[in-house]
C-alpha positions in Angstrom: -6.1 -14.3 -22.2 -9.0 -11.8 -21.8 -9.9 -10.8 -18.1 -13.6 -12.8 -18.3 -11.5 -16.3 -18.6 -8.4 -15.1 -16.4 -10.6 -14.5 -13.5 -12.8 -18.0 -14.0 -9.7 -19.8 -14.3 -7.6 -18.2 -11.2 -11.0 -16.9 -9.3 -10.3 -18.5 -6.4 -6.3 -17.7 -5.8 -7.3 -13.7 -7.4 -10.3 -13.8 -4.8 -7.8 -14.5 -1.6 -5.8 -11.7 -3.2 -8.2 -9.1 -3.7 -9.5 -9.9 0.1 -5.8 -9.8 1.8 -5.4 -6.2 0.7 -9.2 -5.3 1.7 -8.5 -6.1 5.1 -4.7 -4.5 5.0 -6.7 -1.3 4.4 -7.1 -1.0 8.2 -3.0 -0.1 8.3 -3.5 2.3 5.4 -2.7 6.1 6.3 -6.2 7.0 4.5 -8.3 4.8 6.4 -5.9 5.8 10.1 -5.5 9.1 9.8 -9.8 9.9 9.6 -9.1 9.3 13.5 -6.5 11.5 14.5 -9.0 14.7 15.4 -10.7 12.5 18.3 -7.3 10.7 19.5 -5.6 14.5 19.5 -8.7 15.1 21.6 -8.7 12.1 24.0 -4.8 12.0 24.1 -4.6 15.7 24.8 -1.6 15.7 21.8 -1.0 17.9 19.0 -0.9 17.5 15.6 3.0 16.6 15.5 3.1 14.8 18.1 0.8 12.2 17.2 2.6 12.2 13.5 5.7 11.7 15.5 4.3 8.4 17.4 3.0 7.4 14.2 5.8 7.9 12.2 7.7 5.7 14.8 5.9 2.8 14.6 5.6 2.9 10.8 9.6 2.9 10.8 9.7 -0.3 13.3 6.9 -2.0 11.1 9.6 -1.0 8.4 12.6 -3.1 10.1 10.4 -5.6 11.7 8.8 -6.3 7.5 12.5 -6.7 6.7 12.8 -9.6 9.3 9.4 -11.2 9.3 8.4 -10.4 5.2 11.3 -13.1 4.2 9.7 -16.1 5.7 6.6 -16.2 3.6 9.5 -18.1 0.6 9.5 -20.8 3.7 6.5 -21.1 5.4 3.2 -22.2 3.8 0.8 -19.4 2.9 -2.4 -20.7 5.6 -0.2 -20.6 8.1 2.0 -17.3 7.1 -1.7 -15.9 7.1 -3.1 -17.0 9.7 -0.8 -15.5 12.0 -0.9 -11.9 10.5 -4.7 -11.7 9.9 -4.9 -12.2 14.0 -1.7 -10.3 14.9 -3.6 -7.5 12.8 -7.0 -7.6 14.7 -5.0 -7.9 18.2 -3.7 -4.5 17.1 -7.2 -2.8 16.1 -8.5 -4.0 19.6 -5.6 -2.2 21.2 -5.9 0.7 19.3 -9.7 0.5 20.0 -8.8 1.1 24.2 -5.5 3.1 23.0 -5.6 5.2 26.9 -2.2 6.7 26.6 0.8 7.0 23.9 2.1 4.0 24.6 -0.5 1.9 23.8 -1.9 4.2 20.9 2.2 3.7 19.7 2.2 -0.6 20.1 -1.7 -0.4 18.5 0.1 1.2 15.7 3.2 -0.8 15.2 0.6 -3.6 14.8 -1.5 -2.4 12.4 0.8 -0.6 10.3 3.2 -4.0 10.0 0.5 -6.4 9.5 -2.1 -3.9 7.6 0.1 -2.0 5.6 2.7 -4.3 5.1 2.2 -7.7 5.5 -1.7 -8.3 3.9 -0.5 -6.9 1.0 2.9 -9.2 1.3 1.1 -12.4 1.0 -1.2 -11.0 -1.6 0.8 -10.2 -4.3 4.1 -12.4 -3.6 1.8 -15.8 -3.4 0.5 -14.0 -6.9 3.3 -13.6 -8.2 4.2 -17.1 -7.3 1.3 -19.1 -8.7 0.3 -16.7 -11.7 3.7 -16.9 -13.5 1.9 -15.6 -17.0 -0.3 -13.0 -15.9 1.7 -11.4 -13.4 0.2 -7.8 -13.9 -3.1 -8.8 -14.4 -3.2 -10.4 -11.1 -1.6 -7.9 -9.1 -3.9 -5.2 -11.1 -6.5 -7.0 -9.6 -6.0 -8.1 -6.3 -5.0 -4.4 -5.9 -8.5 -3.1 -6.4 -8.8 -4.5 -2.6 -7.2 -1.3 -1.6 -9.3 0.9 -4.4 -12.7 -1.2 -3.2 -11.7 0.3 0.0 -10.5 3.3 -1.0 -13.9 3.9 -2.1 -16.3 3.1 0.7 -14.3 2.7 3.4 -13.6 6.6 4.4 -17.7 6.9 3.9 -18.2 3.8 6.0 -15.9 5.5 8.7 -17.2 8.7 9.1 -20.4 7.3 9.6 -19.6 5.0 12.0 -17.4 7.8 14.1 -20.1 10.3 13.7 -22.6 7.5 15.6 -20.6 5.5 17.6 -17.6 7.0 18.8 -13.8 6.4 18.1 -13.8 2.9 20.4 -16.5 1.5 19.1 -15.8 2.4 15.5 -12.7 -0.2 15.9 -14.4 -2.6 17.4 -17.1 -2.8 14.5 -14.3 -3.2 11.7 -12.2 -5.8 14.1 -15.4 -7.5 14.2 -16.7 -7.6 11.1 -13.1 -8.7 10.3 -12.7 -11.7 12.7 -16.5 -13.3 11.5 -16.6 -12.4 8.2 -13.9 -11.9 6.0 -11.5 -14.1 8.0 -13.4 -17.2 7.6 -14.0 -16.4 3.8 -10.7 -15.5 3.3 -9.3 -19.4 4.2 -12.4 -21.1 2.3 -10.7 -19.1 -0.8 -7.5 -20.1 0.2 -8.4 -23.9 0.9 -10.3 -24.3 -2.6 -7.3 -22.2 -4.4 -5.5 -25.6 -3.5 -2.1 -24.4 -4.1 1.5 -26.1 -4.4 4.0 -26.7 -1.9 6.6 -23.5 -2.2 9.6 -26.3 -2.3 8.0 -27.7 -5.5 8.1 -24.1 -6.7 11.5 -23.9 -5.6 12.3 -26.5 -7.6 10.9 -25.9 -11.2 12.2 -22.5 -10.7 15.8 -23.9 -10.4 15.3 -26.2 -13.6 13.8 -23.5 -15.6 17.7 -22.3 -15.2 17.4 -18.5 -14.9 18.8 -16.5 -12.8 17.0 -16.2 -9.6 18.2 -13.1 -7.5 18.8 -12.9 -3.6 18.1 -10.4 -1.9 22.2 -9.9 -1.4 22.5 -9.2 -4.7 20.5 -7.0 -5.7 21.0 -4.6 -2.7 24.9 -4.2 -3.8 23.4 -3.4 -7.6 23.9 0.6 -7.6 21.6 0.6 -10.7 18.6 -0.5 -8.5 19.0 2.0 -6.0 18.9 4.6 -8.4 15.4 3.2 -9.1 14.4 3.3 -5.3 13.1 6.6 -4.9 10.9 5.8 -8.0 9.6 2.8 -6.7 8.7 4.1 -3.0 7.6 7.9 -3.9 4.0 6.6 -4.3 3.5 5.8 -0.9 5.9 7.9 0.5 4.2 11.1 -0.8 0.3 9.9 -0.4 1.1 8.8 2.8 2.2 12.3 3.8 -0.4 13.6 2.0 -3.2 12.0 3.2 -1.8 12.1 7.1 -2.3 15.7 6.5 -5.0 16.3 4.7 -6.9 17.6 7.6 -4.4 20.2 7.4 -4.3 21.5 3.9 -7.8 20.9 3.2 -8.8 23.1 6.3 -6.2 25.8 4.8 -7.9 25.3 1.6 -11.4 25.2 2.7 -12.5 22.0 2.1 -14.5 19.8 4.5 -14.4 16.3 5.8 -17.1 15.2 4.1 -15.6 16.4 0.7 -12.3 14.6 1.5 -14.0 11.4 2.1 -15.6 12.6 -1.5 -12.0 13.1 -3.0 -10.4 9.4 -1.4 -13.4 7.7 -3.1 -12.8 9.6 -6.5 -9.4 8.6 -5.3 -10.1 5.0 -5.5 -12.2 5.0 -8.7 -9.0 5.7 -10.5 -7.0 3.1 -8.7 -9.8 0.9 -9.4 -10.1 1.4 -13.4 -6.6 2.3 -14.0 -5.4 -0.8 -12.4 -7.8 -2.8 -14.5 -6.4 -0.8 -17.8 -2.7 -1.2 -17.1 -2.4 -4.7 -16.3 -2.8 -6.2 -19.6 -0.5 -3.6 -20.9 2.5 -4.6 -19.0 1.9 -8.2 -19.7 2.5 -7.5 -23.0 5.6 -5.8 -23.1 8.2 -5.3 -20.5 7.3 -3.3 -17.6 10.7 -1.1 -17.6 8.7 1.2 -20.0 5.9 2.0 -17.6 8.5 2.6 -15.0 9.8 5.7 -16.5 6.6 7.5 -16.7 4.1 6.2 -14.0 5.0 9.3 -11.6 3.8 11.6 -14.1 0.3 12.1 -12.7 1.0 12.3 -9.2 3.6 15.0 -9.7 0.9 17.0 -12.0 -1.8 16.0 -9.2 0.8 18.3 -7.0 0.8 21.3 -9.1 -2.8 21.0 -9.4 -3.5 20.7 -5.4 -1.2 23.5 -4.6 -2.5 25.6 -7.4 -6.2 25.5 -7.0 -8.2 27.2 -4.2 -11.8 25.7 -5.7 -12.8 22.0 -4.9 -12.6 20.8 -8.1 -8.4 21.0 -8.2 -8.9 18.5 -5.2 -10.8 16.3 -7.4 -8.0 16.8 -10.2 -5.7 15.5 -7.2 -7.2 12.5 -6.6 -7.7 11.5 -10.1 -4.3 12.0 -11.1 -2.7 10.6 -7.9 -5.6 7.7 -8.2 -3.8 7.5 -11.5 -0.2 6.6 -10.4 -1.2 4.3 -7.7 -3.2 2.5 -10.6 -0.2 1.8 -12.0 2.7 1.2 -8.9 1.0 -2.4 -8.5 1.2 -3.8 -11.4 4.6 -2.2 -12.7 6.5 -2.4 -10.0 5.8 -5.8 -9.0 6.0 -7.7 -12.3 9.4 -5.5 -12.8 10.5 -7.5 -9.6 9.6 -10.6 -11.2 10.7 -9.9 -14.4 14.1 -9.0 -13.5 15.1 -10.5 -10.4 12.8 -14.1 -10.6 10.4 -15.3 -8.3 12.6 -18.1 -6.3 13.4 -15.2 -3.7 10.4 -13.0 -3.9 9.5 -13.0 -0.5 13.0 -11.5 0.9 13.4 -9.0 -1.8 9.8 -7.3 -1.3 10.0 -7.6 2.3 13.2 -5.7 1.6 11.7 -2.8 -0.8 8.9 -3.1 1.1 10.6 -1.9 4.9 11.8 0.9 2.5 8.8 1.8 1.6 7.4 1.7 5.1 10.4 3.4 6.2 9.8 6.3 3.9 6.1 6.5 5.0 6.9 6.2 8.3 9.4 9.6 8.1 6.8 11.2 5.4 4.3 12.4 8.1 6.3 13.7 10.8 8.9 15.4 8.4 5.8 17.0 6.1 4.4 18.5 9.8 7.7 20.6 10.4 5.6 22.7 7.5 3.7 24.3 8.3 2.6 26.9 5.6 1.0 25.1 2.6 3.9 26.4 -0.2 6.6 24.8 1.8 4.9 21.4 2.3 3.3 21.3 -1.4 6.9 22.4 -2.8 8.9 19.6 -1.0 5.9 17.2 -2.1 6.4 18.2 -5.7 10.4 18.3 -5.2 10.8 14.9 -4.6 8.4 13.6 -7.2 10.1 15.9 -10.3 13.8 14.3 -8.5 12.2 10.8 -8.3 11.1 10.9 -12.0 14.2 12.2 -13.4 16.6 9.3 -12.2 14.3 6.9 -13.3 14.5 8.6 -16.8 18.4 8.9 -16.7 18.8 5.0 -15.4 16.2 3.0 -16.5 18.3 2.4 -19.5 21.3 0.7 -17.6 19.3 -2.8 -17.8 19.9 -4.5 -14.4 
C-alpha cells in the first residue's frame, strides 16, 4: 500500500499519533534545555547543577514509566490520555513559576514522564496495536510529530523567550496546548473509533503466536545485548543537545545557528522517517538494526572534528539521520519479535531504560569539561553500541 491510500485509510488513528508526539516535544531535552541560560540565572545554579536536578528527575520519570507505561494494555486509550495530556500541562505550569530547585525538580519529573515518555507511549503502542500491517509506516509517521517540532519549535522558542520572558514563554505553549491541540487531539481520537483492547487481546490469542511478557524477555541475555543499541539514540542526543550551549560556545557557534542546526536536525528526521518505513515493512527490521547507528557515530567524528559551521550542519544531518530510523526499526522489531498482546509493559520497560540512560547522559557528559573528552566518550559508546549489535543480531531471539 502506497503512503497516499495508507494515510486516507488510517488518517484519523495516524493523525492522533502524529499529534501525541507534537505535544510530547515539551519533555524533549531539545526543546528544555533552550531554557537553562535564564533558570541558571534566576536559580543562581551552575551549569552542573541544574544537569544534576535534571538528570534526577529524568531517572524517576524512568522508574515511574516502568510502573505507569504498563497500564495503557488495560486501560482504554481516551482515558490513558486524558490523564497524561493534563498531568503534562500541570507540569509546564509549574515549571512556568519554577521559584526554587524543588519546584524546578517536580516541574521536571512531570514533564519529562508525561512529555518524553508517555505521549510518545500511547502514540506508537495504540499504533502498533491497530496498524498490524503497516507497522513502520505508521510509526515513521506519527514520528514526524517530533521532526515537525524539531523544526519550528526551537525558532518558535527563542522568539518567544527573547519577547516574553522565561514564565510567560511556558505559559504560551501550556496554553496553546490546553485550547488547541487538546481538544483536536480527542475529536481524532473519537472519529478513529477504535476497538476495545480485550477484543484485541483476544484475536491476538487465536492467531496462536507467541505473545511475549515482559518477564520473559528481560531474562533473554540475547536482548540485552541489543540494549545499548536500542537506547544510544537518545541517550547520546540527549547529552548532546543538554550541552550544546556548551560545545557550541567552545566552538563558536551561536544560538541562533543552533536553533538553525535542530531544524536541519528535524528535516532529516522528517524525510528519513518517511523513506525508511516502507523499507522495513518489507523485510524484517533485524537488518536495519545492525546499521542504523552508523550516522550518528560519523555525525560525532564530524562535530568534534570540524571548527567551521558547516561540520555542525553535517551533525545534524547525520544524527537527524539515525533518529529517522530508531522509530520505525526499533518499534516494529518489538512487534515483530515479541507480539503485540504485551506491548504496553515491554516498551514501558525499554522505555524507563531509555529514560534512565538520558536521565544519567547529561549530568555524567558535564563532569567533561574539555570538548575531546566529552566528544570521545560520545563517540565511545556509539562505535561499542554498534559492534554488539553486529556480533548478536545474528542469535535470532
Amino acid at each position: 500500500m502506497n503512503y497516499s491510500n495508507f494515510i486516507k485509510n488510517n488518517k484519523y488513528l495516524l493523525a492522533f499519533g502524529f499529534l501525541c508526539v507534537f505535544i510530547g516535544n515539551l519533555g524533549q531535552t531539545f526543546f528544555i534545555s533552550l531554557f537553562n541560560q535564564e533558570l541558571i540565572q534566576d536559580l543562581l545554579l551552575d551549569e552542573q547543577s541544574l544537569s544534576l536536578v535534571y538528570s534526577i528527575a529524568t531517572l524517576t520519570s524512568g522508574f515511574t514509566l516502568f510502573f505507569v507505561g504498563p497500564k495503557i494494555d488495560k486501560v482504554e486509550v481516551k482515558k490513558f490520555t486524558l490523564i497524561v495530556i493534563f498531568s503534562l500541562l500541570a507540569a509546564c505550569l509549574l515549571f512556568a513559576f519554577s521559584n526554587n530547585v524543588w519546584m524546578l525538580f517536580i516541574a521536571y519529573l512531570g514533564i519529562r514522564l508525561c512529555g518524553q515518555g508517555l505521549m510518545g507511549h500511547i502514540a506508537t503502542t495504540t499504533l502498533m496495536r491497530y496498524i498490524p500491517k503497516d507497522r513502520a509506516k505508521a510509526v515513521s509517521l506519527s514520528s514526524q510529530g517530533m521532526a515537525i517540532g524539531e523544526i519550528i519549535l526551537p525558532l518558535v522558542a527563542v522568539f518567544v523567550l527573547k519577547h516574553y520572558g522565561f514564565s510567560s514563554s511556558w505559559m504560551i505553549f501550556s496554553g496553546i496546548t490546553l485550547t488547541i491541540l487538546t481538544p483536536f487531539l480527542f475529536w481524532l481520537l473519537h472519529k478513529a473509533k477504535l476497538e476495545p483492547i480485550e477484543r484485541i487481546n483476544q484475536e491476538q490469542e487465536l492467531a496462536q503466536t507467541k505473545q511475549w511478557t515482559r518477564k520473559e524477555i528481560s531474562q533473554d541475555w540475547r536482548f540485552w545485548c541489543l540494549v545499548p543499541a536500542i537506547i544510544a539514540p537518545a541517550f547520546l542526543i540527549t547529552a548532546f543537545f543538554f550541552h550544546q550551549t556548551f560545545w557550541a560556545g567552545l566552538k563558536g557557534w551561536s544560538l541562533e545557528w543552533l536553533a538553525t542546526g535542530i531544524g536541519l536536525y528535524g528535516i532529516m528526521h522528517f524525510a528519513g522517517a518517511i523513506i525508511i518505513g516502507p523499507w522495513v515493512d518489507k523485510s524484517h527490521p533485524r537488518a536495519y538494526l545492525r546499521w542504523f547507528l552508523l550516522p550518528l557515530v560519523l555525525g560525532i567524528v564530524c562535530l568534534w572534528y570540524g571548527e567551521h559551521v558547516y561540520w555542525l550542519m553535517a551533525f545534524m544531518v547525520l544524527a537527524g539521520l539515525s533518529v529517522a530510523a530508531t522509530g520505525p526499526v526499533i518499534n516494529s522489531f518489538y512487534a515483530e519479535v515479541f507480539g503485540t498482546q504485551h506491548l504496553g509493559a515491554i516498551r514501558s520497560m525499554l522505555g524507563a531504560i531509555m529514560i534512565l540512560s538520558t536521565g544519567v547522559a547529561p549530568f555524567l557528559f558535564a563532569q567533561f569539561k574539555d570538548i575531546n573528552s566529552f566528544m570521545l566518550l560520545g563517540l565511545t559508546y556509539g562505535l561499542i553500541s554498534l559492534i554488539l549489535v553486529q556480533k548478536r543480531i545474528k542469535a535470532e531471539l
